[in-house]
N, CA, C and O atoms as CSV, one atom per row, in Angstrom:
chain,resi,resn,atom,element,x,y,z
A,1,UNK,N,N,9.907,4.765,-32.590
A,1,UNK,CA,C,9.301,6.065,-32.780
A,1,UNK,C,C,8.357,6.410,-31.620
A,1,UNK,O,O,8.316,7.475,-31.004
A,2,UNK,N,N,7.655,5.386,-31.448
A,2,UNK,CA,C,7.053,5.734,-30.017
A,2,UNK,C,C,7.321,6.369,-28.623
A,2,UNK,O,O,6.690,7.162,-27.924
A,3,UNK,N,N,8.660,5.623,-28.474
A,3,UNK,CA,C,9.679,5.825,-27.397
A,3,UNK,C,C,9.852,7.023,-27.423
A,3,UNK,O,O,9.747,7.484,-26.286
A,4,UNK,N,N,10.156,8.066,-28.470
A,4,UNK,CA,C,10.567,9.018,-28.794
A,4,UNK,C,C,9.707,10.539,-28.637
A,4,UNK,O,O,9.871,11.701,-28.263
A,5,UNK,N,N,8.581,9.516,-29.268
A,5,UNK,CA,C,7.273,10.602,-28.662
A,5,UNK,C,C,6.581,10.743,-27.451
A,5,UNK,O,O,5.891,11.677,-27.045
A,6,UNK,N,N,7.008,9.174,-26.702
A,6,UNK,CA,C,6.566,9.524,-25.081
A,6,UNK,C,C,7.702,10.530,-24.849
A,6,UNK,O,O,7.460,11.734,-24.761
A,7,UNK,N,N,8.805,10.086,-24.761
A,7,UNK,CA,C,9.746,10.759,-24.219
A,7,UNK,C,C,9.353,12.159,-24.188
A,7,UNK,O,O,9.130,12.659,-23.086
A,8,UNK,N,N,9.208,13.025,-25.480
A,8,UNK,CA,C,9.018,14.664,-25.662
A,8,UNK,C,C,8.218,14.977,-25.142
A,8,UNK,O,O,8.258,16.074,-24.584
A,9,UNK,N,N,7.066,14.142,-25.066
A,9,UNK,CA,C,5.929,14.482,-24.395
A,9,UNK,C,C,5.561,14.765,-22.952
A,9,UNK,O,O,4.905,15.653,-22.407
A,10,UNK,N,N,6.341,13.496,-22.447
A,10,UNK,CA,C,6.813,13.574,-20.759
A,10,UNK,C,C,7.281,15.216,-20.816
A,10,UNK,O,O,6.717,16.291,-20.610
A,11,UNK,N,N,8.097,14.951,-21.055
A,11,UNK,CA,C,9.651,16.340,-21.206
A,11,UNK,C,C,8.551,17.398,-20.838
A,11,UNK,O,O,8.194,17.613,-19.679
A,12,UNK,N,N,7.952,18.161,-22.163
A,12,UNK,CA,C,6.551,19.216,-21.844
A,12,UNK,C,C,6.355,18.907,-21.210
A,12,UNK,O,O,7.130,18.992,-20.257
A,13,UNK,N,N,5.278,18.315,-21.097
A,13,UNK,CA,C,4.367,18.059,-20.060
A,13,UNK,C,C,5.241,18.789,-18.256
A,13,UNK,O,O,4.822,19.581,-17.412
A,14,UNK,N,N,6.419,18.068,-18.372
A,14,UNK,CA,C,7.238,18.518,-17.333
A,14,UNK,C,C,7.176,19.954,-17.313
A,14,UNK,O,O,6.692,20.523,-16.335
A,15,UNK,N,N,7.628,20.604,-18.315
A,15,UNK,CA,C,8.107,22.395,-18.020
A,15,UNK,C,C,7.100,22.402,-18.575
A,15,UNK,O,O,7.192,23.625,-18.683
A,16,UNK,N,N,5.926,22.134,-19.185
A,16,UNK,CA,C,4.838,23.624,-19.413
A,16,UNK,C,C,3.878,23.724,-18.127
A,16,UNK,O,O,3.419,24.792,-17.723
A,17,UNK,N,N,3.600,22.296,-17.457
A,17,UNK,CA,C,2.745,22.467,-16.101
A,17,UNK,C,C,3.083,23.237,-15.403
A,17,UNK,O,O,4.282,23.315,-15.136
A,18,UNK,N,N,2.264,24.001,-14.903
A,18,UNK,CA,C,3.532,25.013,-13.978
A,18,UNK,C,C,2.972,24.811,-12.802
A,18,UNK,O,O,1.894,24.363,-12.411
A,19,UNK,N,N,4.519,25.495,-12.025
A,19,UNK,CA,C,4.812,24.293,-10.818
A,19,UNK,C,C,3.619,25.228,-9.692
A,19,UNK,O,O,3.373,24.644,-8.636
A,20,UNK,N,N,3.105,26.240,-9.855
A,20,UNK,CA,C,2.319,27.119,-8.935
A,20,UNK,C,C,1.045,26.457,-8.685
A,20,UNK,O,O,0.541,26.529,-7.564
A,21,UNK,N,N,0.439,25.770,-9.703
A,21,UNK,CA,C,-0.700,24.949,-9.208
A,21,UNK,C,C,-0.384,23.921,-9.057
A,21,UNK,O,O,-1.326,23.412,-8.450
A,22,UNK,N,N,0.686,22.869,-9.265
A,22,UNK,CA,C,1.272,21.698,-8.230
A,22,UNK,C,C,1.951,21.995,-7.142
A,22,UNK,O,O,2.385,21.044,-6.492
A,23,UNK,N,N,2.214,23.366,-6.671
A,23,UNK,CA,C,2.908,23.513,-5.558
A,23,UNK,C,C,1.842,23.940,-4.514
A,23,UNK,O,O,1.841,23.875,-3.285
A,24,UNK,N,N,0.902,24.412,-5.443
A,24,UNK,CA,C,-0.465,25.029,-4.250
A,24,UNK,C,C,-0.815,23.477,-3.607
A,24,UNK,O,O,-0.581,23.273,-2.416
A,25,UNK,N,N,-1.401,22.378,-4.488
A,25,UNK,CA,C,-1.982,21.515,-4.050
A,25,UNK,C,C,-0.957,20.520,-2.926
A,25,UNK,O,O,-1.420,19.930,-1.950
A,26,UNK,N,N,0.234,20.512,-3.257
A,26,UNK,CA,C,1.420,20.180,-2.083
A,26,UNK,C,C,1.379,20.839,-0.682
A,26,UNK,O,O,1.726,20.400,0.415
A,27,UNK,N,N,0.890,21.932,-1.023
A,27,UNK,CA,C,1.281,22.975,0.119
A,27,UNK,C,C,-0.013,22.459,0.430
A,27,UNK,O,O,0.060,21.501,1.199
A,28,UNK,N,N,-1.043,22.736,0.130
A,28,UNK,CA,C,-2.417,22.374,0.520
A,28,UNK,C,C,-2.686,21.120,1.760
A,28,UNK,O,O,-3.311,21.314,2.803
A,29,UNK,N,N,-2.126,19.978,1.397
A,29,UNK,CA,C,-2.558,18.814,1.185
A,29,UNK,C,C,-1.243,18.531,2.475
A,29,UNK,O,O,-1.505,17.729,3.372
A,30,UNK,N,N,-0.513,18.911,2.469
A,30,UNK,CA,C,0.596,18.993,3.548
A,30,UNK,C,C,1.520,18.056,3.541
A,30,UNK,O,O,1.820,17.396,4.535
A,31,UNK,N,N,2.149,17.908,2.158
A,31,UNK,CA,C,2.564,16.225,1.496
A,31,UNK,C,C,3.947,16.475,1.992
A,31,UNK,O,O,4.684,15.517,2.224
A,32,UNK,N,N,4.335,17.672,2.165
A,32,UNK,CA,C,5.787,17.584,1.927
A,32,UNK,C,C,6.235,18.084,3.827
A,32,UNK,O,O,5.600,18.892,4.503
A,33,UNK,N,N,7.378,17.361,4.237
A,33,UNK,CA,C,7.753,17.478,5.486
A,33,UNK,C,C,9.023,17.714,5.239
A,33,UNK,O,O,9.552,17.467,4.155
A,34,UNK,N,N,9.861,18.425,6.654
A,34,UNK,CA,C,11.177,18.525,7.153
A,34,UNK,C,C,10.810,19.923,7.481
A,34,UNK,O,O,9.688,20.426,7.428
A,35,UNK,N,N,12.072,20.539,7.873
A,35,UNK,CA,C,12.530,21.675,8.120
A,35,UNK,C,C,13.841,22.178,7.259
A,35,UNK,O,O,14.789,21.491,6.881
A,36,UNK,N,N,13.566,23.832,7.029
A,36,UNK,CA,C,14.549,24.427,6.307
A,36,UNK,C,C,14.740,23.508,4.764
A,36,UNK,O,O,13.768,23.090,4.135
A,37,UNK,N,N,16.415,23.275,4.261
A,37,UNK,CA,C,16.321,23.155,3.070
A,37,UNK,C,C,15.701,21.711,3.337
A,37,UNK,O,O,14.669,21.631,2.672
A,38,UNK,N,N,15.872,20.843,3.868
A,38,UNK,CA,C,15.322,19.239,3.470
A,38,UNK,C,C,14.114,19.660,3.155
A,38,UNK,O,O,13.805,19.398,1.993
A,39,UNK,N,N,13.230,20.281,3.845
A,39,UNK,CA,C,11.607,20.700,3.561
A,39,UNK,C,C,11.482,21.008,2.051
A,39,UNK,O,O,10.729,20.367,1.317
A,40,UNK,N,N,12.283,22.054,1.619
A,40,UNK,CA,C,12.104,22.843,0.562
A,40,UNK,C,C,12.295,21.584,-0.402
A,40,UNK,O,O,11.319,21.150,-1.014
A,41,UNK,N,N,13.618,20.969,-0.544
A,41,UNK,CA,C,13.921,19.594,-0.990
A,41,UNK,C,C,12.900,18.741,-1.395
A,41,UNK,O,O,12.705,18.349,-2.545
A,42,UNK,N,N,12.264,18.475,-0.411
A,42,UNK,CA,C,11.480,17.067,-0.316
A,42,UNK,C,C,9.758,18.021,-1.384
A,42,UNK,O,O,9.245,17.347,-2.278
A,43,UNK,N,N,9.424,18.827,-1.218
A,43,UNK,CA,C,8.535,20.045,-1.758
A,43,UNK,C,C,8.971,20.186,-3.093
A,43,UNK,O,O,8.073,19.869,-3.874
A,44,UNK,N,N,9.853,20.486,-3.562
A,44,UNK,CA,C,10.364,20.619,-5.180
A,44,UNK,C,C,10.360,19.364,-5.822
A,44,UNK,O,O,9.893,19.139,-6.939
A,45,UNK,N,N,11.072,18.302,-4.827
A,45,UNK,CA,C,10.689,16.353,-5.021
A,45,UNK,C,C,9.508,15.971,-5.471
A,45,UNK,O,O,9.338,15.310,-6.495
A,46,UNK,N,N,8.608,16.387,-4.694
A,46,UNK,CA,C,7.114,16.113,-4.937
A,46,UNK,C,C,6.302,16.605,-6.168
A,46,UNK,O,O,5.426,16.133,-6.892
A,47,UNK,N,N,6.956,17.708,-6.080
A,47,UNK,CA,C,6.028,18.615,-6.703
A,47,UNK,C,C,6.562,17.896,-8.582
A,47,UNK,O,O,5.795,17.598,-9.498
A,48,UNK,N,N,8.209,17.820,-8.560
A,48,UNK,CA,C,8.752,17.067,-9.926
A,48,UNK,C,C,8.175,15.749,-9.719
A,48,UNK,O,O,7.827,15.700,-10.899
A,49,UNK,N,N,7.695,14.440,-9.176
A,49,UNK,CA,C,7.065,13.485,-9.362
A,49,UNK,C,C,5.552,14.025,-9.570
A,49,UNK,O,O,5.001,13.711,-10.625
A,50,UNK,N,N,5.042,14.596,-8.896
A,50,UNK,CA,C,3.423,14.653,-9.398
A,50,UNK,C,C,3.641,15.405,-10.608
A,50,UNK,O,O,2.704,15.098,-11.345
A,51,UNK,N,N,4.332,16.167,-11.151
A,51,UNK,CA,C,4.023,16.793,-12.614
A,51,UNK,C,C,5.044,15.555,-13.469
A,51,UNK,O,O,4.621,15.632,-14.622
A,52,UNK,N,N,5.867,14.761,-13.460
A,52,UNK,CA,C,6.334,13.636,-14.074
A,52,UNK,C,C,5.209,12.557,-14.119
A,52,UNK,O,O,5.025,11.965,-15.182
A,53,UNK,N,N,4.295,12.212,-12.811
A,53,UNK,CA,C,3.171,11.285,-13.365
A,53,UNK,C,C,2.367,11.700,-14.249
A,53,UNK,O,O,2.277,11.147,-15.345
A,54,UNK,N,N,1.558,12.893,-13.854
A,54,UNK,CA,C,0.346,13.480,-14.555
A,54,UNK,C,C,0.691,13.548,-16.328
A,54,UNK,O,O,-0.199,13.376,-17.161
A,55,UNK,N,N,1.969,13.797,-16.646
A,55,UNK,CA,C,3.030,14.054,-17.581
A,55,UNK,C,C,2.924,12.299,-18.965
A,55,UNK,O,O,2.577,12.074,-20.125
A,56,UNK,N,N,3.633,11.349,-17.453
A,56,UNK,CA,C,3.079,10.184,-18.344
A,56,UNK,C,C,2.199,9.956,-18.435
A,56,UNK,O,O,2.214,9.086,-19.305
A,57,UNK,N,N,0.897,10.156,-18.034
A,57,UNK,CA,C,-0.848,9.608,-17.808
A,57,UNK,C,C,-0.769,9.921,-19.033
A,57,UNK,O,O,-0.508,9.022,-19.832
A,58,UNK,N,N,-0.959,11.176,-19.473
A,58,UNK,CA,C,-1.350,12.271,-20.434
A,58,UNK,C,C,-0.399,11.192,-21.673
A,58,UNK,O,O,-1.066,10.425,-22.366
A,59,UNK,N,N,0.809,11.225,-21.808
A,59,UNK,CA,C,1.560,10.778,-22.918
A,59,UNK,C,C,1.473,9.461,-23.523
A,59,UNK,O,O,1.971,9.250,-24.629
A,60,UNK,N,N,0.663,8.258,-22.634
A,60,UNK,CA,C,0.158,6.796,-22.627
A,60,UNK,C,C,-0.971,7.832,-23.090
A,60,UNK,O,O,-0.390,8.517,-23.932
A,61,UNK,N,N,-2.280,8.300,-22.976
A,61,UNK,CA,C,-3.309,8.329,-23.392
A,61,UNK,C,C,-3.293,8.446,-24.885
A,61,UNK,O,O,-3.903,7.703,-25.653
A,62,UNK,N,N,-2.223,9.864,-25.347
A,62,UNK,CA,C,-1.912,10.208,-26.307
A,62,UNK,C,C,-1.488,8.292,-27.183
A,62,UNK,O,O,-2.383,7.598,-27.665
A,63,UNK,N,N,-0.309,7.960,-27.162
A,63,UNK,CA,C,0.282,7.305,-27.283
A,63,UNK,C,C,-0.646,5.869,-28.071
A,63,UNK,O,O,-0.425,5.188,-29.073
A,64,UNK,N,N,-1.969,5.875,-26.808
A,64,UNK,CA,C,-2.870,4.696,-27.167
A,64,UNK,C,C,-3.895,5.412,-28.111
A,64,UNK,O,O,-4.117,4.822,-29.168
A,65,UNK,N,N,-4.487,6.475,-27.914
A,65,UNK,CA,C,-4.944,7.076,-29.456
A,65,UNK,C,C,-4.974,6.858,-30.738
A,65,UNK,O,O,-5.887,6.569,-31.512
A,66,UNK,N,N,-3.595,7.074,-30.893
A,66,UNK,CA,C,-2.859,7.164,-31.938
A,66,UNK,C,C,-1.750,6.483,-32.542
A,66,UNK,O,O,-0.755,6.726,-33.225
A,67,UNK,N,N,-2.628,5.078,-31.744
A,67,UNK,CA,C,-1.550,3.652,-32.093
A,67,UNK,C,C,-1.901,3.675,-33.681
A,67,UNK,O,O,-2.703,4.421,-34.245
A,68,UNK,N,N,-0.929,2.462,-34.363
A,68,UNK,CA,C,-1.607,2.177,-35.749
A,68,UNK,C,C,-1.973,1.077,-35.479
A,68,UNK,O,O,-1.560,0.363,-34.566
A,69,UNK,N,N,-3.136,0.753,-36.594
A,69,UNK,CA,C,-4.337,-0.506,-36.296
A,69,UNK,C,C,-3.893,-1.600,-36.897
A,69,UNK,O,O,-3.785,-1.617,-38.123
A,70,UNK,N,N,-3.540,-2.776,-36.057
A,70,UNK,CA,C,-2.858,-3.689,-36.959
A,70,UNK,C,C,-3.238,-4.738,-37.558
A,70,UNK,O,O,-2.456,-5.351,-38.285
């Protein structure tokens, strides 16, 4: 059951972050390189791993919360 609730949770976490303030701080920060599409590529890459970490942080916090006490 656990498995199940990280999982959904990741998932959100994925599509409700929105990608305009992880794409500002990419763009910002100058993480992402190439030219043309590899650039754009490697920029959408980034931007889906930093909202996939922040995603699990959040879903382990949850997760350890709301363990049961054994």
């Amino acid at each position: 059951m656990k498995i199940i609730i990280f999982i959904v949770i990741v998932i959100a976490g994925v599509v409700f972050i929105p990608d305009t303030v992880v794409g500002h701080v990419v763009d910002s920060l100058d993480l992402a390189q190439g030219d043309g599409e590899e650039g754009m590529n490697n920029f959408f890459f980034i931007i889906l791993l930093i909202k996939t970490a922040f995603s699990t942080v959040i879903a382990l916090l949850i997760l350890r919360r709301y363990r049961k006490p054994q």
